[in-house]
C-alpha positions in Angstrom: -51.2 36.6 -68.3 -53.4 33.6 -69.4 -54.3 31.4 -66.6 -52.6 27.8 -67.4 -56.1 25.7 -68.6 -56.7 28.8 -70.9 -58.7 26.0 -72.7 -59.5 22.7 -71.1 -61.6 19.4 -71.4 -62.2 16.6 -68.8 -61.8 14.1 -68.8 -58.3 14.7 -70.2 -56.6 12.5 -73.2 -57.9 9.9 -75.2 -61.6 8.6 -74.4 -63.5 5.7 -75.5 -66.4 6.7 -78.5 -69.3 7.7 -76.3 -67.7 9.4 -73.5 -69.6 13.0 -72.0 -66.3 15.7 -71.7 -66.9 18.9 -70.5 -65.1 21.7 -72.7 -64.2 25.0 -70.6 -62.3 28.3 -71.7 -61.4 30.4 -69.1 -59.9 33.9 -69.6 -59.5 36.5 -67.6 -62.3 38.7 -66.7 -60.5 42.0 -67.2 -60.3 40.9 -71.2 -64.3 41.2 -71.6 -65.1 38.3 -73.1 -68.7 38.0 -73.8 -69.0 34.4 -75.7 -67.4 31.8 -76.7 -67.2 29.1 -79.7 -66.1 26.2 -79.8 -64.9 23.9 -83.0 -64.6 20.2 -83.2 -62.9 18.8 -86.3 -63.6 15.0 -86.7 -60.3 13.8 -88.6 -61.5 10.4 -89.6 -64.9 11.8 -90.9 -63.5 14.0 -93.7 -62.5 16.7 -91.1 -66.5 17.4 -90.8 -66.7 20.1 -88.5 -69.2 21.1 -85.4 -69.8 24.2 -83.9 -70.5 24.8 -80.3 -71.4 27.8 -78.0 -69.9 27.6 -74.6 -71.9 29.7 -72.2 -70.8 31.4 -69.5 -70.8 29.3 -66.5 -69.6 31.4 -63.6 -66.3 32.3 -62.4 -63.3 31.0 -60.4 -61.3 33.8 -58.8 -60.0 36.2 -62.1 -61.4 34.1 -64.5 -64.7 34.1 -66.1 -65.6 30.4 -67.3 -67.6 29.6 -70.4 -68.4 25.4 -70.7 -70.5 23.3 -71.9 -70.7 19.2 -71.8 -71.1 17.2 -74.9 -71.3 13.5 -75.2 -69.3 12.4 -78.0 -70.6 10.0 -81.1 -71.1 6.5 -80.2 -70.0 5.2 -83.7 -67.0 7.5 -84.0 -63.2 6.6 -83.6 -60.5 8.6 -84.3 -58.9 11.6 -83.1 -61.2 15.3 -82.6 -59.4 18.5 -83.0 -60.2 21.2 -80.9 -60.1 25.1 -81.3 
């Protein structure tokens, strides 16, 4: 069963342009997961996309972790997809 923050950013919500989030995936260890991407679609900028890796960070109980932080642009507003 996937843990309830499968997939996670903090803070959480809408941030003011400029903010550091922190992006985390965290499924369980038993599935093997070795990597993990991480894809930000800027809707107001033409849906210009940005690849990520998220490294593994450690664990927390079952649950292997993979996060990285990333400040977001100063000069962008509008909403960010995730996936």
């Amino acid at each position: 069963m996937p843990h309830l923050s499968l997939f996670s950013h903090l803070p959480a919500g809408a941030v003011p342009a400029g903010t550091a989030v922190t992006f985390a995936l965290r499924p369980l260890r038993a599935e093997g997961f070795s990597n993990a991407q991480l894809t930000l679609s800027y809707e107001q900028d033409g849906g210009r996309e940005e690849h990520l890796s998220l490294p593994w960070t450690g664990r927390e109980g079952i649950y292997d972790v993979f996060s990285t932080a990333l400040a977001l642009p100063a000069d962008y507003t509008g909403l960010l997809w995730c996936t």
